[in-house]
C-alpha positions as a printed NumPy array, in Angstrom:
array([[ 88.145,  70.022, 199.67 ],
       [ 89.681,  73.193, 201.625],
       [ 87.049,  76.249, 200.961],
       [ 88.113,  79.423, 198.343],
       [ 89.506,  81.735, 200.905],
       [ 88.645,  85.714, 200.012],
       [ 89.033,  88.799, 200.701],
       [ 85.707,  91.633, 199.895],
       [ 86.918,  95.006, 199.295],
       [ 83.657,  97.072, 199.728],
       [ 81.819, 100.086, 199.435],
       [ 78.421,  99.432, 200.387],
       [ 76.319, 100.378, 198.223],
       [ 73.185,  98.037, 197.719],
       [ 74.38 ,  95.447, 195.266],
       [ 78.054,  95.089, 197.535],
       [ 75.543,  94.228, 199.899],
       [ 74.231,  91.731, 198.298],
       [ 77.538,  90.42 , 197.041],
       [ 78.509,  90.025, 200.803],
       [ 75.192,  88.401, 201.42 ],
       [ 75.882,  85.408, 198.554],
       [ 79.243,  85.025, 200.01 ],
       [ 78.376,  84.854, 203.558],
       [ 75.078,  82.49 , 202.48 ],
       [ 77.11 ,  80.131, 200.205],
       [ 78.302,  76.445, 201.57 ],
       [ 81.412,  77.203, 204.496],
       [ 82.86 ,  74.25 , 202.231],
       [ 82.953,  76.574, 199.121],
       [ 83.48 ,  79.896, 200.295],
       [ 85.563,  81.587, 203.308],
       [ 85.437,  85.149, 203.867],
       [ 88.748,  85.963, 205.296],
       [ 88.148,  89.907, 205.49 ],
       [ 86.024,  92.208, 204.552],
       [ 87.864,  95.514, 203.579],
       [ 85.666,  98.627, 203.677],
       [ 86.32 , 101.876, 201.254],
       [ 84.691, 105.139, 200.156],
       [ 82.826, 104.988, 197.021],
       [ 78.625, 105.058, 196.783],
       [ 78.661, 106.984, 199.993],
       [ 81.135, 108.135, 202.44 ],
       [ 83.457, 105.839, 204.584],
       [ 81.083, 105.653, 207.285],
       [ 77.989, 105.419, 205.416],
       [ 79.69 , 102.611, 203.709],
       [ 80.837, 101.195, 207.549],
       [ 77.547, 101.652, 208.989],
       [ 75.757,  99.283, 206.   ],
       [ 78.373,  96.638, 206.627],
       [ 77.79 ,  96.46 , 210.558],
       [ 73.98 ,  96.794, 210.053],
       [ 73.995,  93.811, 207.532],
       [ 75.208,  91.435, 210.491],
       [ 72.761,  93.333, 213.167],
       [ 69.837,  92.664, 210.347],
       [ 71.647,  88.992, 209.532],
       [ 71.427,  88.455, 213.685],
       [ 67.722,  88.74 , 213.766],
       [ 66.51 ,  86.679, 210.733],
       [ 68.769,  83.713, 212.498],
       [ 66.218,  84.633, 215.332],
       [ 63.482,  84.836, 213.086],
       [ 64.046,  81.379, 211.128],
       [ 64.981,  79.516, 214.167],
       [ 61.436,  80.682, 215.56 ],
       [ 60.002,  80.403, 212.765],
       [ 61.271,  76.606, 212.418],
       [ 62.927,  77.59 , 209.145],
       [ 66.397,  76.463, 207.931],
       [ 69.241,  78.725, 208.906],
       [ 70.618,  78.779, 206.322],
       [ 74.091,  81.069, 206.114],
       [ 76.487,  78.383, 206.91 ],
       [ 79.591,  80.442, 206.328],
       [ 78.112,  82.874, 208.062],
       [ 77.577,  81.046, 211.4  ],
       [ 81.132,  79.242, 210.562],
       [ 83.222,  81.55 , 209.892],
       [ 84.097,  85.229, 211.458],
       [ 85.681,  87.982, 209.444],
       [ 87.135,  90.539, 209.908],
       [ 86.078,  94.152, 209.189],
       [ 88.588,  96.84 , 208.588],
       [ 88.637, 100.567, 207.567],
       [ 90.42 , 102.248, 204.704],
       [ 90.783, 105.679, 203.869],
       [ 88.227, 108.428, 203.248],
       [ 89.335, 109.269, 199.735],
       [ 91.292, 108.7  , 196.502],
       [ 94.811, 108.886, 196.879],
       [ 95.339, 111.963, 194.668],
       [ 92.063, 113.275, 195.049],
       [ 90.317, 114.702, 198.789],
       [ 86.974, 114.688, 197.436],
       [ 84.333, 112.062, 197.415],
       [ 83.179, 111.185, 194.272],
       [ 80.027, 109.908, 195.31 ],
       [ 77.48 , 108.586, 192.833],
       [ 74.194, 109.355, 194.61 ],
       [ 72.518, 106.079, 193.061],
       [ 71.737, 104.65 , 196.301],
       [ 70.556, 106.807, 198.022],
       [ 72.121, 109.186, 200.861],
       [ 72.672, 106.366, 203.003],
       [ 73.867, 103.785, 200.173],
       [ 70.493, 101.804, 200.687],
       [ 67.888, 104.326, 199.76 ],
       [ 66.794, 105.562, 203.305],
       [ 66.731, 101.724, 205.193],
       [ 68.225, 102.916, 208.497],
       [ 65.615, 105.722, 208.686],
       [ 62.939, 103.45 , 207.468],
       [ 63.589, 100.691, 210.019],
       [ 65.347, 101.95 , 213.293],
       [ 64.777,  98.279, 214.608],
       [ 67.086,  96.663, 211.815],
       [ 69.898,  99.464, 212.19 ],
       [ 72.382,  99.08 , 215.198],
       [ 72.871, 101.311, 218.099],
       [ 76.133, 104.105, 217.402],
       [ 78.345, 102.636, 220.19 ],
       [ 79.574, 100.466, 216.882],
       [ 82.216, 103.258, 216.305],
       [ 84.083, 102.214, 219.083],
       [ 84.966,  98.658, 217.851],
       [ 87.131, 100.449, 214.876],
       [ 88.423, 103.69 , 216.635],
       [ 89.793, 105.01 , 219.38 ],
       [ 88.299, 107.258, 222.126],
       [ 84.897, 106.365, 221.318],
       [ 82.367, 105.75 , 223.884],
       [ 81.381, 101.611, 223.476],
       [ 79.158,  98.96 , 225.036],
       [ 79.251,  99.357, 229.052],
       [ 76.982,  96.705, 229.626],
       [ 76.97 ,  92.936, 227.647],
       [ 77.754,  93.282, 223.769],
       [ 74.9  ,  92.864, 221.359],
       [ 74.595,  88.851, 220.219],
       [ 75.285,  90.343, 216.363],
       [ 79.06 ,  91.08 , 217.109],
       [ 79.574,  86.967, 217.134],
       [ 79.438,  87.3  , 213.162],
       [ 82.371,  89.902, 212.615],
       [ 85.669,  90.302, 214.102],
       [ 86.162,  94.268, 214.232],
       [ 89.798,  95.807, 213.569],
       [ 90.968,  98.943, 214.274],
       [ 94.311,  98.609, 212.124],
       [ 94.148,  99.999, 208.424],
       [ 92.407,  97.762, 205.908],
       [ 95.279,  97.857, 204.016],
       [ 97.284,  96.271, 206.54 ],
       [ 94.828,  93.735, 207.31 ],
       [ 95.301,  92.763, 203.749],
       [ 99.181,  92.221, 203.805],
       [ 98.631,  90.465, 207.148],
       [ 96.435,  88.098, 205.887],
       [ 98.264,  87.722, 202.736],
       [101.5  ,  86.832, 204.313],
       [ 99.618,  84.722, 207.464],
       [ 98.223,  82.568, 204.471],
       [100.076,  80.423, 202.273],
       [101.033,  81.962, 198.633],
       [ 98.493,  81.82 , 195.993],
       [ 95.295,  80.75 , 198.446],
       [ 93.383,  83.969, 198.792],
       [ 91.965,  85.997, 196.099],
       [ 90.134,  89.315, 196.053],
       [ 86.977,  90.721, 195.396],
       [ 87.354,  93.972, 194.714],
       [ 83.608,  95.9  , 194.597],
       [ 84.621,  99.392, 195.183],
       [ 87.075, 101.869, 193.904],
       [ 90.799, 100.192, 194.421],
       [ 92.623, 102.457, 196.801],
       [ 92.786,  99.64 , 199.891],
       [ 94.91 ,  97.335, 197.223],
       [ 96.833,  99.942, 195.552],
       [ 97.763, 101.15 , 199.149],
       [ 98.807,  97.302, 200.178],
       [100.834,  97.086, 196.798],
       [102.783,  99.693, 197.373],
       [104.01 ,  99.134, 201.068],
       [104.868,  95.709, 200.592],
       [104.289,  94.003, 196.537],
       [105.873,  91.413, 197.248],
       [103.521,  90.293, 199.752],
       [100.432,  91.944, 197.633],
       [101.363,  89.284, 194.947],
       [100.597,  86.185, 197.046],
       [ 97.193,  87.021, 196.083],
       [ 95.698,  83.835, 193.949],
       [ 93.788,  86.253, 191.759],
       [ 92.164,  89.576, 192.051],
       [ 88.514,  89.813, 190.557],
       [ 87.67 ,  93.229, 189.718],
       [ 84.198,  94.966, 189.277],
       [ 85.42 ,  97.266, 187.478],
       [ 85.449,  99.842, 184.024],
       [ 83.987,  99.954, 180.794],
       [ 85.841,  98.429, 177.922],
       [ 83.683,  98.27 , 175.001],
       [ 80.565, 100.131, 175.771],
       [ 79.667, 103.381, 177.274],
       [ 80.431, 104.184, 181.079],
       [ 77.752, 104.859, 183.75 ],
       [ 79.373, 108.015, 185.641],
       [ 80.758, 109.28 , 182.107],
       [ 80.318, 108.917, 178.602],
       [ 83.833, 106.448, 179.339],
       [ 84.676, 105.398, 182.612],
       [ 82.714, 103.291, 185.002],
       [ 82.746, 104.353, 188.609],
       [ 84.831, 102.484, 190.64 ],
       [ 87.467, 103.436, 188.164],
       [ 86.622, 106.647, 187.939],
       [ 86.763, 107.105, 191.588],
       [ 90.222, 106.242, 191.918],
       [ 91.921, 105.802, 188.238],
       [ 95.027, 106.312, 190.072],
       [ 95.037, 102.839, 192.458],
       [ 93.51 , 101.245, 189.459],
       [ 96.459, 102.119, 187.334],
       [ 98.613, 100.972, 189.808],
       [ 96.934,  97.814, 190.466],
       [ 96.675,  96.939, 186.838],
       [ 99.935,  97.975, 186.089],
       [101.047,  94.658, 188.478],
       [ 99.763,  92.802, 185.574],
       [102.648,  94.083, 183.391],
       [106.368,  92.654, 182.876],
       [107.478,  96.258, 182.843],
       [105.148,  97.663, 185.52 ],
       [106.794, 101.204, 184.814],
       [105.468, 100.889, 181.4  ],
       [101.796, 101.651, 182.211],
       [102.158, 103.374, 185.788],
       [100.379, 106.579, 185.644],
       [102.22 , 109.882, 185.603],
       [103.619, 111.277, 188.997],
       [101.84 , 114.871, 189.559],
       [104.651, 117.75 , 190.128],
       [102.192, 119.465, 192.933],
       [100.874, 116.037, 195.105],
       [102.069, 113.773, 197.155],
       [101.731, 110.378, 195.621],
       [103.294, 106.776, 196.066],
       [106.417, 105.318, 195.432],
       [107.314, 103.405, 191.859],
       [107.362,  99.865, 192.26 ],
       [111.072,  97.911, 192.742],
       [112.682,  96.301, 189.806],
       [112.256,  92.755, 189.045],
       [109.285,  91.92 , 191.019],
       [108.864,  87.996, 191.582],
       [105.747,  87.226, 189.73 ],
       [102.702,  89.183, 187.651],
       [ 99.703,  89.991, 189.3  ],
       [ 96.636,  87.714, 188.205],
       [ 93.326,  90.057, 187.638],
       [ 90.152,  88.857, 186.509],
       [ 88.207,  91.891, 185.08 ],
       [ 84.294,  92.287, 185.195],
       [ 83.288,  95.192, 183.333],
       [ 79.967,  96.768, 182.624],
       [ 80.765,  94.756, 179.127],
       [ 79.955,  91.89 , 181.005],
       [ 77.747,  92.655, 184.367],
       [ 75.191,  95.233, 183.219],
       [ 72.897,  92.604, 181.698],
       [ 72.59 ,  90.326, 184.544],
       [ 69.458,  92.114, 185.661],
       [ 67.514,  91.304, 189.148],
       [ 64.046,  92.277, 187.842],
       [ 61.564,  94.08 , 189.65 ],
       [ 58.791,  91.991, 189.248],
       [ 60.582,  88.807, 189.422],
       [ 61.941,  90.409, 193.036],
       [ 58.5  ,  91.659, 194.147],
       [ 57.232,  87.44 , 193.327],
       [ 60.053,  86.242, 195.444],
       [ 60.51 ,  88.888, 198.361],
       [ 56.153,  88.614, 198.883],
       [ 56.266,  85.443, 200.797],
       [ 59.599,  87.407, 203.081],
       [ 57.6  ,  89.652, 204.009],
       [ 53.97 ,  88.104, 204.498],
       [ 56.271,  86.014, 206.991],
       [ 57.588,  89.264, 208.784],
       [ 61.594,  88.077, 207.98 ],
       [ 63.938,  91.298, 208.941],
       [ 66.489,  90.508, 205.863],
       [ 63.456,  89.923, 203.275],
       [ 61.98 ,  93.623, 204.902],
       [ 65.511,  95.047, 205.039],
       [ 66.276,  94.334, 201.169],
       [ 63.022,  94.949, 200.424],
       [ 63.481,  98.437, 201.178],
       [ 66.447,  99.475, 199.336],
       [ 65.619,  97.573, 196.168],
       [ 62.064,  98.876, 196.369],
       [ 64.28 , 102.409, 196.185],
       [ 66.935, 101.352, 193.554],
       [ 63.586, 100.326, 191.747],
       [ 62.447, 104.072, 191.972],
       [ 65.722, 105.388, 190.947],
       [ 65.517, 103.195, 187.934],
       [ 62.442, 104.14 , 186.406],
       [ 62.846, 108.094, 186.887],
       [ 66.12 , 107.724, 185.073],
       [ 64.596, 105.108, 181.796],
       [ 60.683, 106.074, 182.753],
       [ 58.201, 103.76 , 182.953],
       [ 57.992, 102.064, 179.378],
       [ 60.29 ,  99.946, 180.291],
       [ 60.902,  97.364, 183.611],
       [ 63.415,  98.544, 186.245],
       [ 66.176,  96.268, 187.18 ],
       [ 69.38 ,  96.142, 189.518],
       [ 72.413,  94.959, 187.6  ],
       [ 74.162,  92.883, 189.819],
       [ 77.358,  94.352, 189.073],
       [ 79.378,  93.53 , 192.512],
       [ 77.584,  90.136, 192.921],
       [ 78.626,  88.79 , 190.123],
       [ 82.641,  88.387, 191.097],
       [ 81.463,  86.665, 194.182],
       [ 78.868,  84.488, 191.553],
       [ 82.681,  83.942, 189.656],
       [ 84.592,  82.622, 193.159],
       [ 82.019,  80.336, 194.128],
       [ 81.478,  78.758, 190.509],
       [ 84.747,  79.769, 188.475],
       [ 85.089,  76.147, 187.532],
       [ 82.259,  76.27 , 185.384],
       [ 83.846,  76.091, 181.485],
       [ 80.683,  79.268, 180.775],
       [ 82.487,  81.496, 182.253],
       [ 85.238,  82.695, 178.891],
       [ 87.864,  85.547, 178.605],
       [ 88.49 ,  87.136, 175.952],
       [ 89.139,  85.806, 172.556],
       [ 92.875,  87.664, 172.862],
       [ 93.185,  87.506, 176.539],
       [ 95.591,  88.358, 178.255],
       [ 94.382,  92.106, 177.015],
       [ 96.385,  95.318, 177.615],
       [ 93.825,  97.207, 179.061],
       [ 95.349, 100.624, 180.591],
       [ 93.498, 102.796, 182.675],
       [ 93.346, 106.667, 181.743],
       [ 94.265, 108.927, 184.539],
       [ 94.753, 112.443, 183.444],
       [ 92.431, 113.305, 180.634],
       [ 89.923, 116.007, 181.279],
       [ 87.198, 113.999, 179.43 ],
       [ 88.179, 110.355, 180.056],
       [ 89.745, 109.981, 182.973],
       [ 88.936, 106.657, 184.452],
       [ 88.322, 104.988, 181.267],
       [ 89.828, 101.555, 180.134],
       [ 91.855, 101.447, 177.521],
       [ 92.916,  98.914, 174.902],
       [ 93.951,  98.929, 171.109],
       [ 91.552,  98.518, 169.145],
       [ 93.223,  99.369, 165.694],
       [ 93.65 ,  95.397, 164.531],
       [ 97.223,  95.47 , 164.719],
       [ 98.938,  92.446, 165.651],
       [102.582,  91.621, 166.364],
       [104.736,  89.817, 163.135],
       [104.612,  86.517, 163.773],
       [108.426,  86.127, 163.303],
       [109.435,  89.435, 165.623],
       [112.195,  87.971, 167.685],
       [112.626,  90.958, 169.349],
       [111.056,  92.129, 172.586],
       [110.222,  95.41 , 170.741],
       [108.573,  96.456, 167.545],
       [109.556,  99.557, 165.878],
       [107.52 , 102.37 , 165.599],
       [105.603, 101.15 , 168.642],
       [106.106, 103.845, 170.982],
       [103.372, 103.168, 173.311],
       [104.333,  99.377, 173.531],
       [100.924,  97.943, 172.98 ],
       [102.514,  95.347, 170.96 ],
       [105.597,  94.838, 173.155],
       [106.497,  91.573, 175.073],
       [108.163,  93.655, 177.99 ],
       [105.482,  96.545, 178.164],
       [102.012,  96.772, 178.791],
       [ 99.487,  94.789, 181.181],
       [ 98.321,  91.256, 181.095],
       [ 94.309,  91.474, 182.121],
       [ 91.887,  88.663, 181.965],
       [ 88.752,  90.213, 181.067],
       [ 85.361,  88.217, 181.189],
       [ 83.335,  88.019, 178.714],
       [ 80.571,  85.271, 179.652],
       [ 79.435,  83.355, 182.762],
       [ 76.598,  80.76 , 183.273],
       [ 73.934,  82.919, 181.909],
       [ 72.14 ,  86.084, 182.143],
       [ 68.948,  84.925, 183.211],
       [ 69.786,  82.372, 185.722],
       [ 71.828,  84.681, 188.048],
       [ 68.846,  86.556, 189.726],
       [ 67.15 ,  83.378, 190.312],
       [ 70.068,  81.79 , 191.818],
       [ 71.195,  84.764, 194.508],
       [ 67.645,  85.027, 195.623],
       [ 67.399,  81.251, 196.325],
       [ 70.802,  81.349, 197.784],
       [ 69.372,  84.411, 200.632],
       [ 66.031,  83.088, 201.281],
       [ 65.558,  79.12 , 199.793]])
């Protein structure tokens, strides 16, 4: 059976790290990472960059390591497969500042680089993804074997890929805010919609938000690209588009009578907050990493031990810290969807529409919640007095939200066996 190709849209970020690390460490049978699509979000576009080239350099010497060590390798699609790595854009498409969320850290992994030179790779990186940058004079370092480095647009690398690979074979992780896909949607949708299925971490549909009292932050980072993305979802993609600002530049509509709706799979905070990595249940399983001296087990180590500190000076100390695997859990979904524990929503498809110009909830996820439903013997499209269409056939979006997977508890245990056996 052919492997689930994917795409990882990422802003690195400690737990998009270790999303990319389950995907890279799963079976090359189940799992091929086609690209892996870098954005702004937890830090700044480089930061962000620099985590996913030091992963590999870090990935390059535990294969050293465990080979020495007479361990199992382990990382097949890692050591089978090469992806690529492409850069997006430095902000939100209506928006020039970074809205970073300063939970990992100035570096996105609590201070790692700084902590452990060794582990971090040497600058000349730069030059594999821009121009006029000083590179490697002498041999390249053995780590660039794992990645295939791009210097076109990561939105472009997405539409390549999309139309190099047959219709409805590649789905996308998306683990950061959404401007890469809203970008690739809008130069070319009809392209963008030979996606299999986009799986999004994103928003906050029936409980709080984590950057405001409403909106979760990959949503709030961009609400814009996630309105447009979402609003793919829709028969009448018009109907939920967000409103065109009279004083910025912005993208076009979509065209009329697009060929198919987009297929989103949506994991909110509803569903990812309580699938907790544990602090003591890490410190039990990273011990033996690091009696051993393994670089990945001392490289993770160091950021979670951070996250771990963030944690309890935001909850104090009554209570365990732990990481919600928010971002690993859509790569959890790819490589198990087939499971019958992971359920939708009762009324799914939902019309969930993302809020992008109100002062106090912008970013937050919409849906209507009033009990209405639709007469069971409308014949019409439209029902009067619904203005807003939420109980249209023709208007509003069409979003798969998750609402349980295998379990809670058995997550945390799986990833870490997956990483380290």
């Amino acid at each position: 059976m052919a492997p689930r190709k994917i795409i990882i849209d990422t802003d690195p970020g400690a737990d998009d790290v270790l999303a990319m690390l389950l995907a890279l460490a799963s079976s090359p049978e189940d799992l091929e990472v086609l690209l892996i699509s870098v954005t702004y979000g937890n830090v700044a576009l480089e930061a962000c960059l620099r985590n996913v080239v030091a992963m590999f350099h870090v990935l390059d010497h535990e294969m050293e390591w465990r080979k020495a060590q007479g361990k199992p390798l382990g990382f097949e699609a890692l050591r089978t497969y090469r992806p690529v790595v492409a850069v997006g854009p430095e902000h939100a498409l209506e928006d020039e500042m970074l809205m970073a969320d300063n939970f990992h850290g100035a570096d996105g992994l609590h201070g790692v680089h700084e902590a452990h030179p060794h582990l971090s790779p040497a600058e000349t990186w730069k030059a594999l993804f821009r121009e006029g940058i000083p590179g490697h004079t002498e041999e390249q370092p053995s780590y660039y074997k794992y990645f295939t480095p791009s210097k076109t647009p990561a939105h472009k690398e997405i539409l390549r890929i999309l139309k190099e690979e047959p219709a409805d074979t590649v789905s996308i992780c998306v683990l950061g805010p959404l401007t890469n896909l809203a970008l690739a949607a809008s130069e070319d949708p009809e392209t963008f919609l030979r996606v299999k299925e986009v799986a999004i971490m994103g928003g906050a549909v029936e409980v709080p938000g984590n950057v405001t009292p409403f909106a979760e932050f990959n949503t709030y980072a961009d609400a814009v690209s996630a309105a447009r993305v979402f609003a793919l979802t829709s028969p009448t993609p018009a109907s939920t588009m967000p409103p065109i600002p009279k004083d910025k530049a912005t993208l076009p509509p979509y065209p009329e009578n697009l060929s198919k709706l987009l297929s989103i799979s949506l994991f909110p905070l509803d569903i990812t907050t309580p699938h907790l990595l544990n602090m003591g249940f890490f410190l039990d399983k990273i011990e033996p990493q690091l009696a051993g001296g393994s670089p990945l087990g001392v490289w993770i180590n160091t950021f979670m031990v951070g996250i771990f500190r963030q944690i309890t000076s935001m909850i104090g100390t009554e209570e365990e810290p732990g990481l919600s695997l928010h971002d690993p859990l859509t790569v959890w979904y790819m490589l198990t969807s087939s499971d019958p524990a992971w359920k939708v929503a009762k009324d799914a498809p939902e019309d969930i529409r993302v809020e992008t110009s109100g002062q106090w909830t912008h970013g937050m996820h919409i849906k209507d919640s009033r009990g209405r439903v639709r007469p069971s013997n409308a014949a019409a499209d439209e029902i009067p007095r619904d203005e807003d269409g939420w109980l249209s056939l023709k208007r509003g979006n069409r979003i798969n939200r998750y609402v349980s997977s295998p379990g809670h508890d058995s997550f945390a245990p799986y990833l870490m066996e997956c990483l380290f056996g």
